[in-house]
Structure formats: C-alpha cells, structure tokens
C-alpha positions as CSV (number, residue, x, y, z in Angstrom):
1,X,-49.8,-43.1,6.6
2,X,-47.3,-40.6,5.7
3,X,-45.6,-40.6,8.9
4,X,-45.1,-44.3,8.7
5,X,-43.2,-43.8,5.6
6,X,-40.9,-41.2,6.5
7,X,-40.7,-43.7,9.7
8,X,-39.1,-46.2,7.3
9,X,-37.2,-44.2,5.4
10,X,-35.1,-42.8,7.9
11,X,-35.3,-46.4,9.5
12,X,-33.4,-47.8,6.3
13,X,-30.7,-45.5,6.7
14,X,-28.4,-44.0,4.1
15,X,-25.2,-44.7,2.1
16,X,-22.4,-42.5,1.8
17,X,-20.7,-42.0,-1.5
18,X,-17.5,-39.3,-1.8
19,X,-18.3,-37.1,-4.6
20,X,-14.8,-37.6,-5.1
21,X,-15.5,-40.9,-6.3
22,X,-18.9,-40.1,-7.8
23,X,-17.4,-37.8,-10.4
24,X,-14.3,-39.8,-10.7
25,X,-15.1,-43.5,-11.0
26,X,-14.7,-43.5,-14.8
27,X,-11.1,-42.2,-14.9
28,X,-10.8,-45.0,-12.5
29,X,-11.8,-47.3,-14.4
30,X,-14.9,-48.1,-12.7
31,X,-17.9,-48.6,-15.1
32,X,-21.7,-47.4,-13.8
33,X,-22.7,-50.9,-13.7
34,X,-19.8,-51.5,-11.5
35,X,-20.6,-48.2,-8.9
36,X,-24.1,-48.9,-8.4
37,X,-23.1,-52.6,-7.5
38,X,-19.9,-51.4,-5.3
39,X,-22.8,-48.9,-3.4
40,X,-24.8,-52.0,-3.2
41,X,-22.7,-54.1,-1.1
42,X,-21.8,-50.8,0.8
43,X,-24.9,-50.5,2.1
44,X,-25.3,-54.0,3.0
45,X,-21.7,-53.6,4.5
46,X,-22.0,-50.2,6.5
47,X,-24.7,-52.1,8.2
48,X,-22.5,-54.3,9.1
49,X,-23.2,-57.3,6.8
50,X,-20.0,-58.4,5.7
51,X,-21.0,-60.6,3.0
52,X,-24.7,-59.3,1.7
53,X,-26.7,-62.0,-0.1
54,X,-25.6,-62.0,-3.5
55,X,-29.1,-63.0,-4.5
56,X,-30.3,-60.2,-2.9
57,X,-27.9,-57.8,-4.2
58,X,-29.4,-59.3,-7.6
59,X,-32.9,-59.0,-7.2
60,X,-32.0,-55.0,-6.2
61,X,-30.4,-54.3,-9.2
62,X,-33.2,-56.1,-11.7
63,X,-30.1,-58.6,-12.9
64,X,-29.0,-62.3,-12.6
65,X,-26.4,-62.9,-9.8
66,X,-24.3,-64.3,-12.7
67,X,-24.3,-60.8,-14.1
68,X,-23.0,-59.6,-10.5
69,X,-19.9,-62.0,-10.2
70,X,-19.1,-61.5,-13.2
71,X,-18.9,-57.8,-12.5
72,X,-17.4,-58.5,-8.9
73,X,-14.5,-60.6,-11.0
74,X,-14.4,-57.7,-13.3
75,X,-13.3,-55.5,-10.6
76,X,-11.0,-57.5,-8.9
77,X,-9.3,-58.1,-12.6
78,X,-8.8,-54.7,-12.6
79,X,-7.3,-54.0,-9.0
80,X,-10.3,-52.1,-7.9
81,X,-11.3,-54.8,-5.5
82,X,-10.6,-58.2,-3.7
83,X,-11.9,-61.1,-1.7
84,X,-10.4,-61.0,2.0
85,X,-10.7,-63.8,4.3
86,X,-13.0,-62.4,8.0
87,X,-13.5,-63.9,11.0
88,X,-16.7,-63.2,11.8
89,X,-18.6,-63.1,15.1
90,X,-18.7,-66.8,15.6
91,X,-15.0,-67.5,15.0
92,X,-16.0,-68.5,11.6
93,X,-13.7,-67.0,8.4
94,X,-15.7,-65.9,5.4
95,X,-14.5,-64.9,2.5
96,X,-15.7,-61.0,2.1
97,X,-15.3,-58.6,-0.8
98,X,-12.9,-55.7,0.2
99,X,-13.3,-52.3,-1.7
100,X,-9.8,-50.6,0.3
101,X,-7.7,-50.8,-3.5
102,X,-10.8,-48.9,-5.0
103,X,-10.8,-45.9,-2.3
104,X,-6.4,-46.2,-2.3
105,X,-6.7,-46.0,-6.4
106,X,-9.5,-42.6,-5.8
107,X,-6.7,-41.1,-3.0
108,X,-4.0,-41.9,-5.3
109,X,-5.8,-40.2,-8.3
110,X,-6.5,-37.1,-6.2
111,X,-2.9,-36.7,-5.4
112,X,-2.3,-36.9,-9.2
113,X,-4.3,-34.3,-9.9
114,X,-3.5,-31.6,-7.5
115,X,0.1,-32.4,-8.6
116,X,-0.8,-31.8,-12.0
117,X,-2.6,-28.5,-11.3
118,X,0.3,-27.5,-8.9
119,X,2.5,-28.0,-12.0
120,X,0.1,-26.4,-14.5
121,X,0.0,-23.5,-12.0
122,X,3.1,-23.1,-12.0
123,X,3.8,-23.2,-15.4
124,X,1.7,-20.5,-15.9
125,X,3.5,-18.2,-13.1
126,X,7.4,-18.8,-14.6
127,X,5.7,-17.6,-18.1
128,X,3.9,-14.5,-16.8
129,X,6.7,-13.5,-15.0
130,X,9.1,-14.0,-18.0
131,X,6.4,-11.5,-19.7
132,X,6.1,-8.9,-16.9
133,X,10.1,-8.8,-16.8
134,X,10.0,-8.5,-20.8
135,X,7.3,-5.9,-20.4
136,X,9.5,-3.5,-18.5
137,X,12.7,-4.4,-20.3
138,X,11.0,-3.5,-23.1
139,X,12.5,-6.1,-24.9
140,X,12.8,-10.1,-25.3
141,X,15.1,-11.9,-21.9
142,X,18.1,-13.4,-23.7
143,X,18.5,-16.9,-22.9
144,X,21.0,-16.3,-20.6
145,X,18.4,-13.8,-18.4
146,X,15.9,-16.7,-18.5
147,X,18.2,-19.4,-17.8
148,X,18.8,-17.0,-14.5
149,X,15.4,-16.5,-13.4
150,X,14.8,-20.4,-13.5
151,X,17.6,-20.5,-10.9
152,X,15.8,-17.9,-8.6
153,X,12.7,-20.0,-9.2
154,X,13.8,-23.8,-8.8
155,X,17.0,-23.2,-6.9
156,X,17.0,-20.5,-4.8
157,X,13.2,-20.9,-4.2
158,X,12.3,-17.4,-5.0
159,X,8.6,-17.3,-5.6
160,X,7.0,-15.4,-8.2
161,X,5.4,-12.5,-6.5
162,X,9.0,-12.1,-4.6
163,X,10.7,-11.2,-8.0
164,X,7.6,-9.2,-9.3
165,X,7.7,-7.1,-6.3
166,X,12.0,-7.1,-6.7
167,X,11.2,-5.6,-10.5
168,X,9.5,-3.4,-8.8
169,X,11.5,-1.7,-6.6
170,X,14.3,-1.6,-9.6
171,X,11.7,0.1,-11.8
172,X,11.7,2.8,-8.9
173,X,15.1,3.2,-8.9
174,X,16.1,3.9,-12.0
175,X,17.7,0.2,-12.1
176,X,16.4,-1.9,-14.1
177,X,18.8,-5.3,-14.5
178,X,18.6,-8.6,-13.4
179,X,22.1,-8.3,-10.8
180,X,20.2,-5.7,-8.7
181,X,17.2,-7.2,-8.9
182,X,19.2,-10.4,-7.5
183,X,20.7,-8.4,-4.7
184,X,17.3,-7.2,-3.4
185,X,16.0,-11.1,-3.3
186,X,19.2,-12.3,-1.8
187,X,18.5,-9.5,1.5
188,X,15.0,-10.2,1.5
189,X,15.7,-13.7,1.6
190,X,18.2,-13.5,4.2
191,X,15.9,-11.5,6.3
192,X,13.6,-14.5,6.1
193,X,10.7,-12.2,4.0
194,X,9.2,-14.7,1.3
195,X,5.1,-13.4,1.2
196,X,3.9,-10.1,0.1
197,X,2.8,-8.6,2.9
198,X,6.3,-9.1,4.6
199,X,8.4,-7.5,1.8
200,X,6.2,-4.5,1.7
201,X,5.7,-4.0,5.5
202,X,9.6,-3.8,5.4
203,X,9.8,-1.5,2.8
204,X,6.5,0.4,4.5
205,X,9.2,0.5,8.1
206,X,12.1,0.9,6.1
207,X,10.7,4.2,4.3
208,X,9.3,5.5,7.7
209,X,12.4,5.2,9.8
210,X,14.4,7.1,6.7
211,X,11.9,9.5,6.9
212,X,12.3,10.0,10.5
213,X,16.1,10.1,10.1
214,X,16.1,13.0,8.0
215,X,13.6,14.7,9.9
216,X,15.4,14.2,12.9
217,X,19.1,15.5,11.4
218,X,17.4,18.0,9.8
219,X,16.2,19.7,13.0
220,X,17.8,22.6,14.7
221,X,19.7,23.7,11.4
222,X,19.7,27.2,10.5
223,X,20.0,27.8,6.5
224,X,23.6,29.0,5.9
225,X,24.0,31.7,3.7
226,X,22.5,35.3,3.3
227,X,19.1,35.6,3.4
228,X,17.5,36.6,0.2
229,X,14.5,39.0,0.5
230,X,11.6,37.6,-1.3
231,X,9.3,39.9,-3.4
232,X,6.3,39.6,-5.2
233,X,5.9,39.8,-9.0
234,X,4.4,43.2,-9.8
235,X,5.7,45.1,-7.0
C-alpha cells in the first residue's frame, strides 16, 4: 500500500518554483492568489499541456473558473502575463497563456537590486574611507580634500582598499597629505596593481630587494677610522 503511493507520487512529478520568485512575487506585483494559479498552469504546462483545462485548474484550487479568468485577466492587466497564439501538434493555433513578462519582470527586479546593494555598498566604502583618512589627519577633510578623493574614486577608478593601503604607507613615512598619497596611487596604478595582495607583494619584493642592496654594498667594507677599544663598566 505504501509503495503504491510513493509509486504515484513520484509518478505525478514536481513543479519547479525559483525562490527568487517565491520571496519576491509581491514586490512584483503578483498577489498569492495569483502565484498559486501561475504554479498551476505550470505544472499543467511543464508537462507539456499548453493550455490546461481551465475547469480543471478550477476544481484544484476549490474556486469557480470565473474566479480564475478573472485573475488570468488580472495578470495580463498588469503586464505579468499574456495570451500567445501556438501551433500545436496538429497544425492547429491555440491561444495559450505565456508567463515570459512575469519571469523578464523577476530578472529585471534582481538586476535592480544588486544595483541598489552595489550602490549602497559603495556608499558605505566612500564614507569610511573619508573617516579612516580624518582618523589619521586628526582632523575634518576640507571640502576641497573630499572633492579629491571622489576623483580617485569615480574618475581615476581607485578603489577603496587601494587608497587605505596608500594612507598607509604615508603614515609610515612620516607623510601624511593627500599629493603623496596621490603619487603612490598614480605608480601603483601605472604598474597595473589594483587588489591588495598585489600592492603588498610589491612592497613585500620591493623591501627585500632594498634589503639585499644594502647588504650587498655594504660587504667587504672595512670601518674607516681608529679603532676604539671597548671596555666594560666597572673595570
């Protein structure tokens, strides 16, 4: 008995919803009514029934089939849906509902909101990095010092981490103004190093060969001078 169930069930198949769409619909514009029906016809469709028995649809869903096109017009209303003219097997053409503006509307919302969290993100970047350079200025940027920054950020493309890592290498030095943190972004630029790990594997290579230099001229020379005895305190 059991086994004859579970024989049906997977016999009856299954419809696919993007959770996408399933935690979306109402921001576009779809109401639950309207999901349940548009997974409905889905499964009728995914089955390759074109054009499901509206009747049937009906009965499914405990409602009248007056109910459903009245729903099905509701959607097309609203540009979530349309009726498409298919030829079907027999050469016949059938008038078929088509859900294509419902899924464009769910891709086109999912654009809109990675865009909108690209923006927020960066939003919140530009102002931490306006704090970190106000941090170790110890003081407020003057609108000029801003207005400069937002050109190494939207024109010259320098990203965030570039000019935290720029600040600090001009903390280092003893340097701390925007022209020499400029020039430091203009060579790493023009040396084609944009992410972290390329900026400070230069500066790891750059250290280590100007440690080998001054090993290497250092070697061989004998101290000039007279040599001064050295003697321990107390003796």
């Amino acid at each position: 008995m059991a086994e004859n169930i579970l024989q049906r069930y997977l016999a009856a198949g299954e419809t696919l919803i993007s959770n996408l769409l399933l935690h979306h619909y109402k921001e576009l514009g779809l109401t639950t009514s309207q999901l349940v029906l548009y997974l409905q016809l889905k499964s009728y469709q995914d089955q390759g029934v074109a054009n499901p028995d509206i009747r049937q649809v009906a009965k499914n869903l405990g409602t009248s089939e007056v109910q459903v096109f009245d729903q099905l017009h509701q959607m097309m209303i609203n540009g979530l849906a349309e009726q498409k003219m298919q030829r079907q097997a027999d050469g016949k053409e059938e008038a078929v509902y088509d859900f294509t503006p419902l899924i464009n509307r769910l891709v086109l919302y999912d654009e809109q909101q990675a865009d909108q969290q690209k923006d927020d993100t960066g939003a919140n970047e530009r102002m931490k990095t306006f704090n970190q350079l106000e941090a170790e200025f110890n003081r407020p940027l003057s609108s000029m010092e801003m207005q400069i920054v937002n050109d190494w950020l939207d024109k010259d493309s320098y990203s965030p981490v570039m000019i935290k890592l720029a600040l600090r290498q001009a903390v280092l030095n003893s340097a701390l103004n925007l022209k020499y943190m400029e020039r430091i972004l203009e060579s790493w630029a023009h040396q084609g190093l944009r992410s972290q790990h390329d900026i400070e594997e230069h500066e790891r290579q750059f250290e280590e060969q100007r440690g080998q230099s001054a090993a290497a001229s250092g070697k061989g020379k004998q101290p000039r001078g007279p040599k001064i005895p050295i003697y321990k305190l107390g003796e």
